[in-house]
N, C-alpha and C positions, 0 to 999 in steps of 0.2 A: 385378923387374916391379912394376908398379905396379896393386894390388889398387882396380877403381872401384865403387860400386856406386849406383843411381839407383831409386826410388821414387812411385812414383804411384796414385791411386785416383779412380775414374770413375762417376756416377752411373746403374746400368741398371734403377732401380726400372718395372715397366709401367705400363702404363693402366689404369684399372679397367675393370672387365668381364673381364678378360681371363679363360682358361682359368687355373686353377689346377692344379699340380702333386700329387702324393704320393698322391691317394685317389681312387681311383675312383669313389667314390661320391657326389661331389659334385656336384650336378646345374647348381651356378650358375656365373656369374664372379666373381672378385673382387670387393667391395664397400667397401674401405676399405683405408687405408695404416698399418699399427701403424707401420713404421718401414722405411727404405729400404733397400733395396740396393744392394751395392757391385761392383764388376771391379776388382780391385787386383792392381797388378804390382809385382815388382821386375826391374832388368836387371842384371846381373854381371857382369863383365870383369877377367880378371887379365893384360890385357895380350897376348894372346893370341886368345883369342874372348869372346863375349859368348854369357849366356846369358838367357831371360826366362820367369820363373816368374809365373801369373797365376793367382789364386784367384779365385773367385764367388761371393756368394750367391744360386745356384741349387741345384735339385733336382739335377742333371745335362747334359750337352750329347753327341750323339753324334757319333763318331768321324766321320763324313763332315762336319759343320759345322766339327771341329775341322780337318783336312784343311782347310778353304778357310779358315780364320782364319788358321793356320798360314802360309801362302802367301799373303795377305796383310799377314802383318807381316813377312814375310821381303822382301817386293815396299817395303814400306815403312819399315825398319828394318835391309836387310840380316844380320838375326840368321838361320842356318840352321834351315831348318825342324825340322830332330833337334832343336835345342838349344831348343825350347821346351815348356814344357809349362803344361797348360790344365788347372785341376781345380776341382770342385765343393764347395761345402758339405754337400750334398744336403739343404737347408732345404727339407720339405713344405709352403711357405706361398708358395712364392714362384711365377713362370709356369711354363707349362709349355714347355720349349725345345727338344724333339722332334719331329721333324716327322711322323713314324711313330704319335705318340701324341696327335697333333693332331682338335679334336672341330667338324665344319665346317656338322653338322645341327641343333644346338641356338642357337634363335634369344634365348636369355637369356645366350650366353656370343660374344663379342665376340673373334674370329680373333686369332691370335697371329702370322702369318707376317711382316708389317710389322714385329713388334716384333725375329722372330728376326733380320732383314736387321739391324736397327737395332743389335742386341745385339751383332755381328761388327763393326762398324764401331767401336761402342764400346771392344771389346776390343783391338782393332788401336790404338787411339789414347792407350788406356792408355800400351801397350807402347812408343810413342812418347813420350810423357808423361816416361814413367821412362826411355828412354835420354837424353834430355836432360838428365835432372837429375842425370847419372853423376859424381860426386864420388870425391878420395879415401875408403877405408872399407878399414873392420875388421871382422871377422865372428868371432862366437864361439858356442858350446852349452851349454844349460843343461838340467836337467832336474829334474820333482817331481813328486809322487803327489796324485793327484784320487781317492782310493776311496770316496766316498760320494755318487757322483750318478748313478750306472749301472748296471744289473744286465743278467744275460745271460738275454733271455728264451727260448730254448733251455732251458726247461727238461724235465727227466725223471719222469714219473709209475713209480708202483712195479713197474710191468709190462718197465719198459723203452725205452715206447715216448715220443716228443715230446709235448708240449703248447708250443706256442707261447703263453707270460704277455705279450699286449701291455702288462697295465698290472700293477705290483707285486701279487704273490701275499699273501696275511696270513701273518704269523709262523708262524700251527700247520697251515700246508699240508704236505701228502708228497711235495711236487715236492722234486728235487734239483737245486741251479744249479749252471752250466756256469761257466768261463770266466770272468775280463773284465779287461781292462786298464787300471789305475790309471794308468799313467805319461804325465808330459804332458813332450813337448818344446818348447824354446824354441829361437828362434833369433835372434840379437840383432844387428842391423847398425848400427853407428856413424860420424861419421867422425872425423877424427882426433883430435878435442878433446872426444870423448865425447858429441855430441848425438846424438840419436836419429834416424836413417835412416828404420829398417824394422825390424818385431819380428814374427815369421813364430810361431804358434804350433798346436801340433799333438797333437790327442786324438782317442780313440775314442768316440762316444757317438752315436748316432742324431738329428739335429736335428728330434725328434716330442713337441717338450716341448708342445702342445695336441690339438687333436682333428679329424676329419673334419668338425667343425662350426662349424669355425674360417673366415670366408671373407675372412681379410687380410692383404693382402702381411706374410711379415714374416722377416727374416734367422733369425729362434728365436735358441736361446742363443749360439751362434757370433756375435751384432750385439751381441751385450753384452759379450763376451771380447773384442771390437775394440775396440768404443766405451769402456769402462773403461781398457783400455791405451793409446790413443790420447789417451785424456783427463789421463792422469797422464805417460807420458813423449812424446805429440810422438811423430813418425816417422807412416810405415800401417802398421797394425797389419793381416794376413792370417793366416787361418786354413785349416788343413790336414786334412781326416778323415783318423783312422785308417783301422784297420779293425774297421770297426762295423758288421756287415753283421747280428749278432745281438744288438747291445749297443743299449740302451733308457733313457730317463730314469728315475729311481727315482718318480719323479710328474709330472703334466703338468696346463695349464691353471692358471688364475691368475695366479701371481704366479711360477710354476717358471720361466718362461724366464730369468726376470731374475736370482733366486736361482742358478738352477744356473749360468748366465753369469757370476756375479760369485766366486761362487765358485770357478771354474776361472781368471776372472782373475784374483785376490787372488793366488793360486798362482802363475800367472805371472809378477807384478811381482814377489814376494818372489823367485823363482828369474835373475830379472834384474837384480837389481839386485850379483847376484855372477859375473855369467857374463866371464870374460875373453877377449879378443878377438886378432884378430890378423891382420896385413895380407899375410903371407906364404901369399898362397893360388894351387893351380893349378885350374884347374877342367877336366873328365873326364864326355866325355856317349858313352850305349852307349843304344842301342834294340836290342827284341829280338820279331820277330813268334812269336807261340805258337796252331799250332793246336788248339782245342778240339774236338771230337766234340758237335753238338748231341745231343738226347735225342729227339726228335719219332720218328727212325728209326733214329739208332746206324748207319746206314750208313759204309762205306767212303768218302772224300771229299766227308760232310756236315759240313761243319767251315767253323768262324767262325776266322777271324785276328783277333789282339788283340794289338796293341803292350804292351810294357811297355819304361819307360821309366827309366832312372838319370842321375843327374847328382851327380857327385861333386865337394864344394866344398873343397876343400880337407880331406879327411876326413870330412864331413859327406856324407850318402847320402841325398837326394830320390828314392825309386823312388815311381813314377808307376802305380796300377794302374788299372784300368778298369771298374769294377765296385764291390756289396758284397761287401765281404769279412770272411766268419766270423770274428773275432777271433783261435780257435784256429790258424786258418794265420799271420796276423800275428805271433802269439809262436811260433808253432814256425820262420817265416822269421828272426825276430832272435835265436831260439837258436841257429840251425845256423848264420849268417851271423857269429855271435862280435862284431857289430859295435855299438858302444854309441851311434854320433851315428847311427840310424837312422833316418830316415821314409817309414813306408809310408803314401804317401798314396794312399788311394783315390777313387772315381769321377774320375779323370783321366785325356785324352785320350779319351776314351767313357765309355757308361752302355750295360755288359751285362748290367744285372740281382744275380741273388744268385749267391755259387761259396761254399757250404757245404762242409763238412768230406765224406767219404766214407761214414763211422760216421753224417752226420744222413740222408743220403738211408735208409737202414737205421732208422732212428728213426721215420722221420715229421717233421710238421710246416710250418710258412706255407712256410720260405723253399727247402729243398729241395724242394715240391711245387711252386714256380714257377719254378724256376730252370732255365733252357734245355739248361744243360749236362749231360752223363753225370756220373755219379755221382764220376770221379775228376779233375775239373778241379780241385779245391783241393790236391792232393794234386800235378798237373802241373803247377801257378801255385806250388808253394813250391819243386818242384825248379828250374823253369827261374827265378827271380826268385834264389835262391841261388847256383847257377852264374853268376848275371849280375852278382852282387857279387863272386865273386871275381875275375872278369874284370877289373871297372873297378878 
């Protein structure tokens, strides 16, 4: 069989004025552009079906947009709707692409609904973009350690109980830190003479390297781990969140997006430029609905459905979650799954908020005091996500 793979990237930065994403407390629109925004896809085919993996720099997009994107690139691409998947950056700088969380009485902030129709169209036309440009190709994994730009702010005061550190604690604090996950994956596509495709890279870190008083478009660090790789080898360079539903930049503001950005990509090229590749690929797609228990009443049949998604590339494991997600279920899912080309990438195919561990709704703290679910959805999100890799 003959392994194709095709690549493309589309420009979705908005309008100014528009609603901004990540904080609620910002009362304005938009008021300048640091730097754009991208819709980047790859398409895959080993001769058999095709599949289309598309990242954003967005906050997030929810499940019913992604439902009519889905069904239009399927209407325009023929790719099954299962075999796509749609994920976020979750950069707090960019619009906001929600329509539930849409602000329609503030006469200083400029509607965003035009831009979401425009935003589907965009994404649709990626995925077009990149089946056209489906070439022989090679695909291979690479991996390296990023441990000095993240901390878990989950932290523990001596009582036991949470403190959520949004910005780093001082050296002689009594907090104790949680968690957090140094490893960054590569994923390197070529095609048969070694030029650069598409290089897919994937970490856990919060894209909140500024402030609530930030009011400009801007991809954060995840546009500088593109733009550095794309700059040096060619191909699109896309980025994948882990799960960083409690992991934080080590600093923010300044000059940190660029630093902690280049930083992650220096790692990258150096882990690329040893990754071996290879064309003998099957590819293997499983979706799996999982009911949740909301919290609001814990009743019998108050439950959210939430896709999760896998896409096996040839040994290589894209699961698709929908949400943030606690770090701690991230590593506890790639210890019990045994599987080492893992990526959990999160906010894909929806944006449901935070799924904390069990032990933090017992803590305290930001993200279990907001998070819609019962206290044992991270704990239901690692068995059924583990059961679904051994399936595929």
């Amino acid at each position: 069989m003959l392994f194709q793979a095709g690549a493309a990237k589309i420009n979705v930065t908005p309008h100014l004025g528009c609603q901004m994403a990540g904080y609620a407390s910002r009362d304005q629109g938009s008021q300048t552009i640091t730097d754009a925004l991208y819709s980047k896809a790859i398409v895959l085919d080993d001769g058999n079906q095709q599949v289309a993996i598309i990242t954003n720099d967005l906050i997030g997009v929810a499940a019913e947009f992604v439902a009519d994107v889905r069904r239009e690139i399927e209407y325009a691409t023929s790719i099954p709707q299962r075999n796509i998947m749609i994920s976020c950056s979750h950069t707090h700088f960019g619009p906001e692409t929600r329509q539930s969380d849409l602000i329609t009485n503030n006469e200083h902030i400029i509607g965003n609904g035009k831009y979401i129709h425009h935003l589907a169209e965009r994404m649709t036309t990626v995925v077009e973009i990149a089946q056209q440009n489906l070439q022989p190709a090679r695909i291979g994994y690479g991996s390296g350690m990023v441990d000095n730009v993240s901390f878990n702010r989950h932290t523990i005061q001596p009582d036991g109980t949470a403190k959520t550190s949004f910005l780093l604690p001082p050296p002689d604090t009594d907090l104790t830190f949680g968690l957090s996950d140094p490893k960054l994956n590569i994923i390197r596509i070529e095609d048969p003479n070694q030029k650069t495709i598409a290089t897919l890279v994937h970490f856990a870190c919060h894209p909140v390297t500024s402030t609530d008083k930030m009011y400009a478009i801007s991809a954060d660090y995840p546009g500088y781990v593109m733009n550095l790789i794309e700059g040096v080898e060619g191909g699109v360079t896309l980025f994948g969140l882990g799960c960083a539903g409690n992991l934080v930049p080590i600093q923010r503001q300044k000059a940190f997006p660029r630093l902690i950005g280049h930083t992650i990509g220096a790692e990258a090229l150096k882990v690329l430029q040893w990754i071996n590749t290879t064309c003998d690929i099957r590819i293997q797609t499983h979706t799996k609905s999982v009911e949740l228990t909301r919290r609001e009443t814990g009743e019998v049949g108050d439950v959210e459905k939430i896709e999760i998604q896998c896409i096996n590339i040839g040994g290589i494991y894209f699961v698709g979650l929908p949400g943030e997600i606690f770090t701690e279920i991230g590593l506890n899912i790639a210890s019990k799954s045994g599987i080492e080309k893992l990526l959990l990438i999160s906010m894909t195919n929806g944006s449901y908020g935070y799924f904390p561990t069990m032990i933090a709704y017992e803590q305290g703290g930001y993200e279990s005091g907001v998070s819609q679910f019962q206290a044992d959805c991270g704990e239901t999100l690692t068995e059924v996500v583990t059961e679904m890799i051994r399936e595929v």
